[in-house]
LUMKE-622469 format. One record per residue (C-alpha): residue in one letter; x, y, z; residue number from 1. Coordinates in nm, 2 decimals. Each point is the difference from the previous one (the first is absolute). Layout:
N
  aa    east   north      up    i
   A       X       Y       Z  NUM
...
//
This chain:
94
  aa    east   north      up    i
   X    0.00    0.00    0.00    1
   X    0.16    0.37   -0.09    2
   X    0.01    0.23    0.27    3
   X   -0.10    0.35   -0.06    4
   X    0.22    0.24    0.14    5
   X   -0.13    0.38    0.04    6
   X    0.23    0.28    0.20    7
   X   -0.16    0.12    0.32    8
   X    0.07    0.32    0.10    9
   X   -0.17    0.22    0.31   10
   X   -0.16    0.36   -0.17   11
   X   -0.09    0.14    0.28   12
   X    0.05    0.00    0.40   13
   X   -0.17    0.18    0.26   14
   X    0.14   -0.06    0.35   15
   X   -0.21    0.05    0.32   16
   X    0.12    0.16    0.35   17
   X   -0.08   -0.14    0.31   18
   X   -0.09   -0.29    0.20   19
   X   -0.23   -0.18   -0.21   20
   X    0.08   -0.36   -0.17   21
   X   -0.05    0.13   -0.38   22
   X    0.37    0.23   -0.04   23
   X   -0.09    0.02   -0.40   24
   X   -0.28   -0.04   -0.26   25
   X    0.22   -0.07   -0.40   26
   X   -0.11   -0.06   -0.32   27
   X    0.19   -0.32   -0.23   28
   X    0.05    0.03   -0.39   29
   X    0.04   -0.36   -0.15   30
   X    0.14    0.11   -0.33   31
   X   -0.19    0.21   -0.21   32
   X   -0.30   -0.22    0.06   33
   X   -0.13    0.05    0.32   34
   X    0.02    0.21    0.33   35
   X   -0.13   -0.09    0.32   36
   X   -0.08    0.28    0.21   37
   X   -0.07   -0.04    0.41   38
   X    0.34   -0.22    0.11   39
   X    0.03    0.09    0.36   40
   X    0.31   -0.08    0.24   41
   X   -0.10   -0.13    0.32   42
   X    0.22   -0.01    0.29   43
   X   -0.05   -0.35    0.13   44
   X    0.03   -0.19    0.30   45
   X    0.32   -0.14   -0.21   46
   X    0.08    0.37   -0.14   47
   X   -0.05    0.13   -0.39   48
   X   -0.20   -0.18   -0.22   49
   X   -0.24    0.07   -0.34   50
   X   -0.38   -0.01    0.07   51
   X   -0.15   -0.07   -0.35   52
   X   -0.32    0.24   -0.06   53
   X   -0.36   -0.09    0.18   54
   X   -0.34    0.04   -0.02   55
   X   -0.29   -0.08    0.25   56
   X   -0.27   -0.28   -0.07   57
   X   -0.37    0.05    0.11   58
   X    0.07   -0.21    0.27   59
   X    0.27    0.24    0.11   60
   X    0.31   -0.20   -0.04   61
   X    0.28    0.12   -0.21   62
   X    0.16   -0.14   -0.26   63
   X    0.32    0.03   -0.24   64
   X   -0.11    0.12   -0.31   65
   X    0.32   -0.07   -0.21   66
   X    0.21   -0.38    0.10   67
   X    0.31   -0.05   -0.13   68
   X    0.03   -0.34   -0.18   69
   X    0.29   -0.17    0.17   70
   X    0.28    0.06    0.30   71
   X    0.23    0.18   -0.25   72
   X   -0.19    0.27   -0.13   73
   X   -0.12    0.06    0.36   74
   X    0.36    0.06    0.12   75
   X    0.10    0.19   -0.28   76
   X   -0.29    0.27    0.02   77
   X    0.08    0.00    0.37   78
   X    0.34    0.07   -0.08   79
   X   -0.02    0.26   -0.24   80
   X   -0.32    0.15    0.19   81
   X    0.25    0.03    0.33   82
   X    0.32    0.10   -0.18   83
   X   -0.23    0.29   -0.09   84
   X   -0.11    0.05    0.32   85
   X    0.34    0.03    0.14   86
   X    0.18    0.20   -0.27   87
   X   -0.30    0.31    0.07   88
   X    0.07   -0.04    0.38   89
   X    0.35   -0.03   -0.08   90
   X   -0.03    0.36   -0.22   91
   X   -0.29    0.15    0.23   92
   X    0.27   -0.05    0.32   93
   X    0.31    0.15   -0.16   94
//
């Protein structure tokens, strides 16, 4: 089976202040094809990680509204979604 290999790359980054568990909301292009908007970091129990976009169900739950398709393109969207995340507070604190 041929793999399909697209370019992530982070177009924008807004960083939150304070206390709360959410420290940015991002936006992903795949490519040229596609761009998913509403990528938050969360500050874990286990520090950093990528928190896919949501959206509530009638019966009030929430649930991901984008899944990656396997291990690796979950790490590397975490990856490049954090790298991001550190170069601005990298920038932002010199």
């Amino acid at each position: 089976m041929d793999t399909l290999t697209m370019e992530l790359a982070v177009k924008r980054l807004i960083k939150f202040d304070g206390e709360g568990a959410i420290k940015a909301y991002c936006d992903l292009a795949i490519g040229e094809a596609f761009l998913i908007r509403g990528l938050r970091v969360v500050d874990g129990k286990n520090g950093l990680f990528v928190s896919m976009p949501r959206q509530q169900g009638k019966n009030g739950k929430w649930f991901d509204t984008i899944t990656a398709m396997s291990k690796p393109t979950k790490d590397e969207v975490n990856r490049v979604v954090l790298d991001a995340y550190q170069k601005d507070t990298d920038t932002s604190a010199g």
